[in-house]
C-alpha positions as protocol buffer text, in pm:
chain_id: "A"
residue {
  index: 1
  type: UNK
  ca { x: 3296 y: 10419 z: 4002 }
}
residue {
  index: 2
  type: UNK
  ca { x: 2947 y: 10485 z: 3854 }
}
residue {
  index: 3
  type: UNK
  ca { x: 2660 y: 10308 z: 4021 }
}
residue {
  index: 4
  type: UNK
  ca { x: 2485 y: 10083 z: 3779 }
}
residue {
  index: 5
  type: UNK
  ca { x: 2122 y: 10198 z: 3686 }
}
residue {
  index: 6
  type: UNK
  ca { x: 1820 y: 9987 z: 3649 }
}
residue {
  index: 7
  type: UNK
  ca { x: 1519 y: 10052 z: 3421 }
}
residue {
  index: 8
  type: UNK
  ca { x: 1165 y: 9886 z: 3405 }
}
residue {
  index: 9
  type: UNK
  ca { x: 967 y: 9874 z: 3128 }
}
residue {
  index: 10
  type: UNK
  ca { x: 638 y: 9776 z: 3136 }
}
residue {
  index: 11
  type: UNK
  ca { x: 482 y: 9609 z: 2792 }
}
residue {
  index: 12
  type: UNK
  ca { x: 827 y: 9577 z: 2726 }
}
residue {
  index: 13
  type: UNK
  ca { x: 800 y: 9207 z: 2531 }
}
residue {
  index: 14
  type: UNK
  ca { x: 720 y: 9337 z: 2182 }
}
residue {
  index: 15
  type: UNK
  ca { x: 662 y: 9648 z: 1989 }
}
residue {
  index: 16
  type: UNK
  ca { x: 738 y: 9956 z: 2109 }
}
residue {
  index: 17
  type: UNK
  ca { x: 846 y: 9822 z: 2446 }
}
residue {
  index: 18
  type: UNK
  ca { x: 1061 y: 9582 z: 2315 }
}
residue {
  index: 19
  type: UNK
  ca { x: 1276 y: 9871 z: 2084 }
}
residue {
  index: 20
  type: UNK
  ca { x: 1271 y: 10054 z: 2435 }
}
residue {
  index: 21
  type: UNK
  ca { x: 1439 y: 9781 z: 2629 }
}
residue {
  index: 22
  type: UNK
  ca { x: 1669 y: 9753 z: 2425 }
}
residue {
  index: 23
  type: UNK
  ca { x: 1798 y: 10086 z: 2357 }
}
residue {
  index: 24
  type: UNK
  ca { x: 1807 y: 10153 z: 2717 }
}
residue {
  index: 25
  type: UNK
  ca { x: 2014 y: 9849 z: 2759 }
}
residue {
  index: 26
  type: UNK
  ca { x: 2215 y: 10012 z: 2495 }
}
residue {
  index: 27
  type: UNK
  ca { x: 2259 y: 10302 z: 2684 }
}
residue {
  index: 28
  type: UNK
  ca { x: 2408 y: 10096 z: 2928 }
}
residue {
  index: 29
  type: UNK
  ca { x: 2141 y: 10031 z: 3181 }
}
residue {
  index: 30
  type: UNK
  ca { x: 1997 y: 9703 z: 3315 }
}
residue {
  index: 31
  type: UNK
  ca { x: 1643 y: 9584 z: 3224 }
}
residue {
  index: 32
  type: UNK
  ca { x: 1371 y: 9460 z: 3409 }
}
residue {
  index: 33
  type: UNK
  ca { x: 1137 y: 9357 z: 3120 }
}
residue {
  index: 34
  type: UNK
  ca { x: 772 y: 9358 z: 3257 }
}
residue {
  index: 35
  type: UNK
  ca { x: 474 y: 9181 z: 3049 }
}
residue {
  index: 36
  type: UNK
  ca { x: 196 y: 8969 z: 3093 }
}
residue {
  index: 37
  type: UNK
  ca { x: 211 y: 8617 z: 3190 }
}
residue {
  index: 38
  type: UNK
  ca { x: 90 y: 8490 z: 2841 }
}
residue {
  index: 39
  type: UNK
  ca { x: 378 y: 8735 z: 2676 }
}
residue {
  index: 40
  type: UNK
  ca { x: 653 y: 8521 z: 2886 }
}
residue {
  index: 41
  type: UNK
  ca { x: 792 y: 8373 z: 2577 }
}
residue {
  index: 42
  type: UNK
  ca { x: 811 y: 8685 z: 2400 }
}
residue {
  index: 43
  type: UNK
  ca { x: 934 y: 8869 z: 2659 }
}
residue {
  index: 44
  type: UNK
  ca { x: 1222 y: 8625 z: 2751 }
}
residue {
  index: 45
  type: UNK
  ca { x: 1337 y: 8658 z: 2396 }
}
residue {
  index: 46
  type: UNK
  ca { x: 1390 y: 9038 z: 2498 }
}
residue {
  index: 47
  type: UNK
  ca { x: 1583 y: 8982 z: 2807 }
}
residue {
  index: 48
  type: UNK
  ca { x: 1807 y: 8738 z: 2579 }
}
residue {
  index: 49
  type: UNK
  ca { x: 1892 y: 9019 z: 2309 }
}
residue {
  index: 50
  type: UNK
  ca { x: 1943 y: 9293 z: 2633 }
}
residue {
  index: 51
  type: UNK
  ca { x: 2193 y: 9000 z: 2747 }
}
residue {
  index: 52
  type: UNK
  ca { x: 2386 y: 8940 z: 2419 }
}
residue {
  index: 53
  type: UNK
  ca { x: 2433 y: 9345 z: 2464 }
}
residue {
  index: 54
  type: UNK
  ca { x: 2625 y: 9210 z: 2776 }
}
residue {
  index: 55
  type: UNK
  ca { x: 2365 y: 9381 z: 3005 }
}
residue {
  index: 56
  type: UNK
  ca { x: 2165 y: 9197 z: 3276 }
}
residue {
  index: 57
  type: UNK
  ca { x: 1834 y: 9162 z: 3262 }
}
residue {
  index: 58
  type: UNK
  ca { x: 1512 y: 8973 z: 3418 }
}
residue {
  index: 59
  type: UNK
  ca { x: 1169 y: 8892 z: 3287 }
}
residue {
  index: 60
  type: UNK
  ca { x: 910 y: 9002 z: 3529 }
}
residue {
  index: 61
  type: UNK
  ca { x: 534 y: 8924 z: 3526 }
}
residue {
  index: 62
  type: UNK
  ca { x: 323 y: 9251 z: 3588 }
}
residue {
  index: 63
  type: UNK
  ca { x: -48 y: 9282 z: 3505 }
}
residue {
  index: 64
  type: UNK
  ca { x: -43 y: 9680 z: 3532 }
}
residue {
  index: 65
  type: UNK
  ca { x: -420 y: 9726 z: 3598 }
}
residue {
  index: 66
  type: UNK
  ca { x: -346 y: 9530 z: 3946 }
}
residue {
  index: 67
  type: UNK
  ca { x: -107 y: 9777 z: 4168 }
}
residue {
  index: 68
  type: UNK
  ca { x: -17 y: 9499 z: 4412 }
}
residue {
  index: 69
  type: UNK
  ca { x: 162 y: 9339 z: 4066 }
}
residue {
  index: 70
  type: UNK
  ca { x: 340 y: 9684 z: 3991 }
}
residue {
  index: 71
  type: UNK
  ca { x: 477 y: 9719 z: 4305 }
}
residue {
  index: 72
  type: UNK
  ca { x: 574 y: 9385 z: 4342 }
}
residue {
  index: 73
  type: UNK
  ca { x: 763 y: 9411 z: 3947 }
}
residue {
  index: 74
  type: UNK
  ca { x: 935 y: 9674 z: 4068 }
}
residue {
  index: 75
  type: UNK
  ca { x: 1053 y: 9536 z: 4417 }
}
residue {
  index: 76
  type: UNK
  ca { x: 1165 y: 9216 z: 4183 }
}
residue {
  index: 77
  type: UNK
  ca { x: 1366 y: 9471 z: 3993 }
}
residue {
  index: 78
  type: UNK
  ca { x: 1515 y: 9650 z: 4264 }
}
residue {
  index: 79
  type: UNK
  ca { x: 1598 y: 9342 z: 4450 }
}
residue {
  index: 80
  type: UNK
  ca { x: 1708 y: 9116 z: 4128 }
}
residue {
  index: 81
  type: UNK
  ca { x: 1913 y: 9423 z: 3947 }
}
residue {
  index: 82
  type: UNK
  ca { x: 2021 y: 9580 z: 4236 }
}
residue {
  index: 83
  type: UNK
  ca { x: 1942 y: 9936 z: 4179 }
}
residue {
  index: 84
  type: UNK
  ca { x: 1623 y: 10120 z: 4037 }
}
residue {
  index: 85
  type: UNK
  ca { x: 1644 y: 10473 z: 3867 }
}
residue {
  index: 86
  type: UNK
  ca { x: 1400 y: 10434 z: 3574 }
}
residue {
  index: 87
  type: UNK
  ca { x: 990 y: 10366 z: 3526 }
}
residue {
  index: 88
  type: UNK
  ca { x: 904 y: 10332 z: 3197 }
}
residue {
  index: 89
  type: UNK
  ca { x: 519 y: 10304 z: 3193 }
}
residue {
  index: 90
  type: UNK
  ca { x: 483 y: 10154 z: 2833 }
}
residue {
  index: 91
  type: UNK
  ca { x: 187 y: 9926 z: 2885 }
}
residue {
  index: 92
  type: UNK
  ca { x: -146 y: 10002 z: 2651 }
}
residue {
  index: 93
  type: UNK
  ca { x: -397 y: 9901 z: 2504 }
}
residue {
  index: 94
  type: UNK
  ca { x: -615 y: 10040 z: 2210 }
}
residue {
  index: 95
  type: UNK
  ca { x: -1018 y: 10083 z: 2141 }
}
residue {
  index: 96
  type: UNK
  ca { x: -1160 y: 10132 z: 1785 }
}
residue {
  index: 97
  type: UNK
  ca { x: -1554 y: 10246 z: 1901 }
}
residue {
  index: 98
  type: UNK
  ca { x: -1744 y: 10504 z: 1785 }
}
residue {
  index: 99
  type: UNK
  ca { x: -1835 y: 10684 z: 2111 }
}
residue {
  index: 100
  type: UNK
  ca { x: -2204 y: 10679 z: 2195 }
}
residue {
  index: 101
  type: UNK
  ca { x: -2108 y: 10241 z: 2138 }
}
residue {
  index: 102
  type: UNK
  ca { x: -1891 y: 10219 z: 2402 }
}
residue {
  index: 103
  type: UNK
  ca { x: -1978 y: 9995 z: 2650 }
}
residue {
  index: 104
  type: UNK
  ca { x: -1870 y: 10026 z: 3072 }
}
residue {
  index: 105
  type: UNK
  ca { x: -1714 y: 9727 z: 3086 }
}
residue {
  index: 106
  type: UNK
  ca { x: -1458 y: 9871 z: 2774 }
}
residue {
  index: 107
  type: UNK
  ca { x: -1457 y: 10183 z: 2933 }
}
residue {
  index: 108
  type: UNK
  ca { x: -1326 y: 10020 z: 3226 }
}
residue {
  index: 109
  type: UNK
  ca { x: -1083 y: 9779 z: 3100 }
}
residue {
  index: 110
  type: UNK
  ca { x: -897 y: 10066 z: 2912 }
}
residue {
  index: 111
  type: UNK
  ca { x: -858 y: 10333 z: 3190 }
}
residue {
  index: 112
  type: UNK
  ca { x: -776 y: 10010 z: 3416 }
}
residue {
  index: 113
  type: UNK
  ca { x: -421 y: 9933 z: 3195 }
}
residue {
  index: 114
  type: UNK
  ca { x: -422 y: 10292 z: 2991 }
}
residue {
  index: 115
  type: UNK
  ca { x: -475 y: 10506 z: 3327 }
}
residue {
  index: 116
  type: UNK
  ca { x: -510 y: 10325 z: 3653 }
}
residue {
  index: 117
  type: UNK
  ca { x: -154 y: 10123 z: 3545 }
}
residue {
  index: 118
  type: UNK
  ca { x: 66 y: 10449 z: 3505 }
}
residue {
  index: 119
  type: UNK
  ca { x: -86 y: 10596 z: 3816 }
}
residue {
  index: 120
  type: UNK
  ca { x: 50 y: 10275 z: 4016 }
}
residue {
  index: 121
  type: UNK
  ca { x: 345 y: 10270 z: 3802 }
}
residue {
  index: 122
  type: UNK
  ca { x: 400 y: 10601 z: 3960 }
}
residue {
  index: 123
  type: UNK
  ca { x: 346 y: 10558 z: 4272 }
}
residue {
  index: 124
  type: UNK
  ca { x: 560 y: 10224 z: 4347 }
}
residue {
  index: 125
  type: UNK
  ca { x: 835 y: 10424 z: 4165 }
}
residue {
  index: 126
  type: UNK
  ca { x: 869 y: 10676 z: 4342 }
}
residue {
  index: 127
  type: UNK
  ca { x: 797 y: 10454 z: 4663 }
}
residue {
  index: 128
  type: UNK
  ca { x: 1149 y: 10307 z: 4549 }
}
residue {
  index: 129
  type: UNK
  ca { x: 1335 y: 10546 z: 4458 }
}
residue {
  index: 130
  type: UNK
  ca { x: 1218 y: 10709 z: 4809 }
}
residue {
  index: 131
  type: UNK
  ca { x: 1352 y: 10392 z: 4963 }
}
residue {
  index: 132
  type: UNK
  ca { x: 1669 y: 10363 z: 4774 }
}
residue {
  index: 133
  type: UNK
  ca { x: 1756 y: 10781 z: 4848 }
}
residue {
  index: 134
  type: UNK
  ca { x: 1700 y: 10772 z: 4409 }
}
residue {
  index: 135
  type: UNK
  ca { x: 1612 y: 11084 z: 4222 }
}
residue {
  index: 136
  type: UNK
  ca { x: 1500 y: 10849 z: 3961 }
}
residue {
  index: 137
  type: UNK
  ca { x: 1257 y: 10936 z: 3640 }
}
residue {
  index: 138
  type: UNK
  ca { x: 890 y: 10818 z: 3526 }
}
residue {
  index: 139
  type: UNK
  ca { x: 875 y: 10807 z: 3147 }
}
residue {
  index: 140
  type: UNK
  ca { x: 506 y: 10689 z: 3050 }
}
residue {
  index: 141
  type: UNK
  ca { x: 337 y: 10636 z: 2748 }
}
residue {
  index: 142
  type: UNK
  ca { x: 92 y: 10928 z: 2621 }
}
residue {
  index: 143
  type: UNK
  ca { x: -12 y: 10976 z: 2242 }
}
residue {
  index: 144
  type: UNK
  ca { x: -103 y: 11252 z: 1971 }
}
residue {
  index: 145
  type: UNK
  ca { x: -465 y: 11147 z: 2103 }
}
residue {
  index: 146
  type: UNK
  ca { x: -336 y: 11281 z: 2463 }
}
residue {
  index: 147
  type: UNK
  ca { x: -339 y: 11631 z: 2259 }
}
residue {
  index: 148
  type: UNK
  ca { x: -569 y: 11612 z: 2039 }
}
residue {
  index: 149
  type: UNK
  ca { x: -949 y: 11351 z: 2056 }
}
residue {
  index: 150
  type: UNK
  ca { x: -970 y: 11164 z: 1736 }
}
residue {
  index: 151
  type: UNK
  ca { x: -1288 y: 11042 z: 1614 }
}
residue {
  index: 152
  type: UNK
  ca { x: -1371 y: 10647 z: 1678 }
}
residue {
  index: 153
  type: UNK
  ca { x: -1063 y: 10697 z: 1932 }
}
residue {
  index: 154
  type: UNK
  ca { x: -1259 y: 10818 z: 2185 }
}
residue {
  index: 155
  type: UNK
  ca { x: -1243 y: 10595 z: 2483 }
}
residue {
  index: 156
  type: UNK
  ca { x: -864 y: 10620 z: 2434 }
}
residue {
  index: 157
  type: UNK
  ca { x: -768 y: 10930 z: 2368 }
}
residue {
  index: 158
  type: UNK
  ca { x: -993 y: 11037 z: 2720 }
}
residue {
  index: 159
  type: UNK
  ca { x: -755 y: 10792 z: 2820 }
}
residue {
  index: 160
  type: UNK
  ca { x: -429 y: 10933 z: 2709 }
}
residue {
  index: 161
  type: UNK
  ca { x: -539 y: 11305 z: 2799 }
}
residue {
  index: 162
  type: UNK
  ca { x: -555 y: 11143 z: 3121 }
}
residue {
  index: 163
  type: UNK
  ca { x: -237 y: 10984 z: 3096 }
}
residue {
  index: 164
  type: UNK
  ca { x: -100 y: 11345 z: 3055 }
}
residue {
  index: 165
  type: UNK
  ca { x: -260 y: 11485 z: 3348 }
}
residue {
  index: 166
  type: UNK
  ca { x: -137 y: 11268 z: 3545 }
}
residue {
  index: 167
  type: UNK
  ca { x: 192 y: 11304 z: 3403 }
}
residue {
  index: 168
  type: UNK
  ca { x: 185 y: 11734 z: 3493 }
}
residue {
  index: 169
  type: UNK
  ca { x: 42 y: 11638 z: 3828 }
}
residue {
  index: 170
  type: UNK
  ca { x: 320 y: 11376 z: 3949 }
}
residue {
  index: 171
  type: UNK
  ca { x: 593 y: 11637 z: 3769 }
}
residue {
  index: 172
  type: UNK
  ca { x: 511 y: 11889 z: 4035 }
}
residue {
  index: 173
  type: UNK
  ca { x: 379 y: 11671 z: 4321 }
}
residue {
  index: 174
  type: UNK
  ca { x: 769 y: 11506 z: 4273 }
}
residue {
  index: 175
  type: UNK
  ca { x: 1008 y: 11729 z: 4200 }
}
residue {
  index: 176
  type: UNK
  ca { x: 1132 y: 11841 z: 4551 }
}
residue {
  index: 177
  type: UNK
  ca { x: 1220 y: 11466 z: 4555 }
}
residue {
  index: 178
  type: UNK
  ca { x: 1415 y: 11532 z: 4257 }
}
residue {
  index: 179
  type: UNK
  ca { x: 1188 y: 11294 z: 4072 }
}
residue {
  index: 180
  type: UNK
  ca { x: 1142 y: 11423 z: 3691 }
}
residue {
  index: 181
  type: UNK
  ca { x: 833 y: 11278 z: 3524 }
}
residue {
  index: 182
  type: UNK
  ca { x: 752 y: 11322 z: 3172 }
}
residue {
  index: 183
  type: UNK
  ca { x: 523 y: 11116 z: 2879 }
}
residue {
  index: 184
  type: UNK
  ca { x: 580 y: 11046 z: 2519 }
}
residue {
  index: 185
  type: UNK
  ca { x: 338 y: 11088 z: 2277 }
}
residue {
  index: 186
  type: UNK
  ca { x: 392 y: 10884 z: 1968 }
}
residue {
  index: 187
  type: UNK
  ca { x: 197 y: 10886 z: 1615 }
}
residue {
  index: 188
  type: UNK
  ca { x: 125 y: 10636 z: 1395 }
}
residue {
  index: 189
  type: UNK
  ca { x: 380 y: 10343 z: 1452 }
}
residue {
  index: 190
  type: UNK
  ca { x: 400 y: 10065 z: 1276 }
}
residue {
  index: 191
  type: UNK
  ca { x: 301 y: 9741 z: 1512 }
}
residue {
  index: 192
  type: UNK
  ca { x: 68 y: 9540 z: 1592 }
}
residue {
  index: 193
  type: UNK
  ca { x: -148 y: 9787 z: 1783 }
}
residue {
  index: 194
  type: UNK
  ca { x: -198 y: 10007 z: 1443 }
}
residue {
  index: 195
  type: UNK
  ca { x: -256 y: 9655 z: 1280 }
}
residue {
  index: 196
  type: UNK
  ca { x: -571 y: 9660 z: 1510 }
}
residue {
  index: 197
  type: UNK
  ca { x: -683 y: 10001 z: 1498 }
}
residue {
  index: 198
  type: UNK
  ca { x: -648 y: 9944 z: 1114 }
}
residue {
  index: 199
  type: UNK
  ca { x: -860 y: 9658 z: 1128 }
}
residue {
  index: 200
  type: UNK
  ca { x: -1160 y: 9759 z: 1314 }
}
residue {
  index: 201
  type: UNK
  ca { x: -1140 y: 10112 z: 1151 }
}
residue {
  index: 202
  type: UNK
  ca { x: -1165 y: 9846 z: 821 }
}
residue {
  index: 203
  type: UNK
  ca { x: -1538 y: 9732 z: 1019 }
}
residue {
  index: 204
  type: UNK
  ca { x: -1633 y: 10034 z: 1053 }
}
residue {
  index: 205
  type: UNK
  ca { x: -1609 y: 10235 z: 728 }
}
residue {
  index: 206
  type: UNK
  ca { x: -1541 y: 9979 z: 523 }
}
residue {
  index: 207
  type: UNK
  ca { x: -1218 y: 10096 z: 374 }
}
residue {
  index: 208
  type: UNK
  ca { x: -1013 y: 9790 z: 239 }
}
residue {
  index: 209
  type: UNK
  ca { x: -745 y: 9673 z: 496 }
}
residue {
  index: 210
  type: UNK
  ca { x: -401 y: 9942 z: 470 }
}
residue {
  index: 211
  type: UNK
  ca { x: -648 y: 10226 z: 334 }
}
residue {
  index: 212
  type: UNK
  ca { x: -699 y: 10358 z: 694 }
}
residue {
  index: 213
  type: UNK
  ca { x: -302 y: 10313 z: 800 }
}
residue {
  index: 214
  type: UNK
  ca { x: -228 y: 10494 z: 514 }
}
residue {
  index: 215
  type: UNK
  ca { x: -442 y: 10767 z: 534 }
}
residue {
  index: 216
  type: UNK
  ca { x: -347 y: 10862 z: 824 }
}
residue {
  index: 217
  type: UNK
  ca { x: 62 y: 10827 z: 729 }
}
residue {
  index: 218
  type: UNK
  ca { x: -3 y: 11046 z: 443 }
}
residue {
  index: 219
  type: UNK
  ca { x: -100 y: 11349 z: 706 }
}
residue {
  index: 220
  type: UNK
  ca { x: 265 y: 11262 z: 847 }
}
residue {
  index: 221
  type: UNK
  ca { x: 456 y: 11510 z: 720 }
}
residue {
  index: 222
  type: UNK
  ca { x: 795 y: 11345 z: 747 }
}
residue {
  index: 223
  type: UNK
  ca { x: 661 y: 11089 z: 458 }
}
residue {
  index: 224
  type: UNK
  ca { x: 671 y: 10768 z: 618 }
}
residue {
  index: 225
  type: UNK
  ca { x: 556 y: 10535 z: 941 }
}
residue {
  index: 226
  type: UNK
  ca { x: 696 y: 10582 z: 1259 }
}
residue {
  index: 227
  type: UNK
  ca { x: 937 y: 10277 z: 1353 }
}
residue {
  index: 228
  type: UNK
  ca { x: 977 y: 10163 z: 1748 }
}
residue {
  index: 229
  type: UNK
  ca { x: 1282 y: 10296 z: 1762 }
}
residue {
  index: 230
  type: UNK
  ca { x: 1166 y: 10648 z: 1670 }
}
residue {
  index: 231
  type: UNK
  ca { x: 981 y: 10633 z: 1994 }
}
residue {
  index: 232
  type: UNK
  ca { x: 1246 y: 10478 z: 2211 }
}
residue {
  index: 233
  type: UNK
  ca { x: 1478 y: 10747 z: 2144 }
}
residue {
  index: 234
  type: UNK
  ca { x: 1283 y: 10960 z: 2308 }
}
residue {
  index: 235
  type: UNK
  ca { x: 1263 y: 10781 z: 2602 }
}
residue {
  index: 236
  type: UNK
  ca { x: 1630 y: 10736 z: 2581 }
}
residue {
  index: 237
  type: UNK
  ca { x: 1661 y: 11158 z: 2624 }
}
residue {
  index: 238
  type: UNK
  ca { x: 1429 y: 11117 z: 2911 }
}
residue {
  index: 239
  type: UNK
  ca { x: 1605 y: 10882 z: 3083 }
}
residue {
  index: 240
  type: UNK
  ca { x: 1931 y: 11009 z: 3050 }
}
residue {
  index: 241
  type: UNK
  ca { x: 2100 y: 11318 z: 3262 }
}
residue {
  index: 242
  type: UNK
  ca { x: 2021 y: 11524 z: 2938 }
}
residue {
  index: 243
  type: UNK
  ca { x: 1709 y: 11603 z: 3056 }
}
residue {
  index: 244
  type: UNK
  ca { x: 1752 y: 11649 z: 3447 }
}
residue {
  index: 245
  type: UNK
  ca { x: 1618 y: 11996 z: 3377 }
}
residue {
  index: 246
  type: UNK
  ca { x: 1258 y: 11881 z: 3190 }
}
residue {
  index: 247
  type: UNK
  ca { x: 969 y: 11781 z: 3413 }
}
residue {
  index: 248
  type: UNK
  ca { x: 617 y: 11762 z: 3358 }
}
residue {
  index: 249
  type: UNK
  ca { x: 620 y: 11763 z: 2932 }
}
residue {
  index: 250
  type: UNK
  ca { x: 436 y: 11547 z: 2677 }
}
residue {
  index: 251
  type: UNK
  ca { x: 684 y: 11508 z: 2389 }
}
residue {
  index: 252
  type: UNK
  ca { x: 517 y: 11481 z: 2035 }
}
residue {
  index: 253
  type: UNK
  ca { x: 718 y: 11203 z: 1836 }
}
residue {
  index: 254
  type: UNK
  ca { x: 506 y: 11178 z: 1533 }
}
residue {
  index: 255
  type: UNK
  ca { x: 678 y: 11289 z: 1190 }
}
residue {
  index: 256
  type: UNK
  ca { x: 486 y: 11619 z: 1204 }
}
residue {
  index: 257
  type: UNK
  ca { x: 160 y: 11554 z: 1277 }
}
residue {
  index: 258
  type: UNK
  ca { x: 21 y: 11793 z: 1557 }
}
residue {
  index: 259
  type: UNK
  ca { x: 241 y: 12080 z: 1624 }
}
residue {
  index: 260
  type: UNK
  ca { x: 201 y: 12176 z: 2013 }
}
């Protein structure tokens, strides 16, 4: 009989971590669906749609910028689910600021969740899967601005190129544990994040509200806005045996935006 596997996903109560909880739990694995406190609500409504999939899962409360809360969402997992094979570092946050504006306290605050929280991501999981005798997988969430800067992006894409160092470093630092760890780098996707970036881009240049967002889809050379999903099938290749054999990449899911 198969053992069951058990997946975290942190951020996992809307957007792009919501379409990746539930695909996983359509893959057939149970989800420990990590947010903030003040995302309970939306979070729970995840855990109910992973259930009426007729897999089990559990809200759990994670600030990812404090590593005593990682490792403690990912003990609850582990001890709640009764296995753990999969990290998915999801958790992000964006910054619209023209560089020479940006202030230490932002600076901070985004390579505290964008950085700091995959680092301890990575280290509690593969504290566990050490524990459990796992060769589990970290999945974590880069971004075409971990390949390539883009301008009034600054603070995070040095984030995300971070995010991808890390992500070559742990590959190789892990893998005669038999721990894979790889990133995915969306493009533009259509959520609330892009609503944002949108927004202050809108402050900035004074482009009407949309005109941004759709500039930048129009450089997308499949024709349209990337969807949740697009991304979480992805991570559904690199959490699945397919891709035992891949360790230490940054996969572009973008439409054809950046070709690496």
């Amino acid at each position: 009989m198969t053992e069951q596997r058990v997946a975290l996903v942190t951020g996992a109560g809307q957007g792009i971590g919501r379409a990746i909880a539930l695909q996983l739990a359509g893959d057939g694995l149970d989800i420990a669906v990590a947010d903030l406190g003040f995302q309970q609500e939306k979070a729970e409504s995840v855990v109910a749609e992973i259930e009426q999939l007729g897999r089990r899962a559990v809200f759990v409360e994670a600030d990812v910028s404090n590593r005593d809360q990682v490792f403690a969402a990912v003990d609850r997992a582990a001890s709640e689910l009764g296995s753990f094979d999969v990290l998915v570092n999801n958790a992000g946050i964006a910054q619209v600021r023209p560089l020479l504006e940006v202030t230490q306290e932002e600076m901070e605050k985004i390579f505290s969740i964008n950085v700091n929280g995959v680092l301890w991501g990575i280290q509690a999981a593969a504290a566990k899967f050490e524990e459990l005798g796992k060769k589990g997988k970290i999945i974590s969430a880069a971004s075409i601005a971990s390949i390539q800067g883009f301008p009034i992006l600054g603070a995070y894409s040095s984030s995300k190129f971070a995010v991808r160092g890390l992500t070559q470093v742990a590959a190789q630092e892990l893998a005669p544990k038999g721990i894979t760890v790889n990133a995915y780098a969306p493009g533009i996707v259509g959520t609330a994040m892009w609503d944002h970036i949108d927004e202050e881009l809108h402050k900035i240049n004074g482009k009407p509200l949309g005109q941004n967002l759709q500039e930048n889809i129009d450089t997308i050379s499949l024709g349209r806005v990337e969807t949740p999903e697009d991304v979480a099938g992805v991570v559904s290749f690199f959490a699945s045996p397919n891709s035992d054999y891949v360790t230490g990449q940054v996969l572009l899911v973008d439409g054809g935006m950046l070709y690496n």
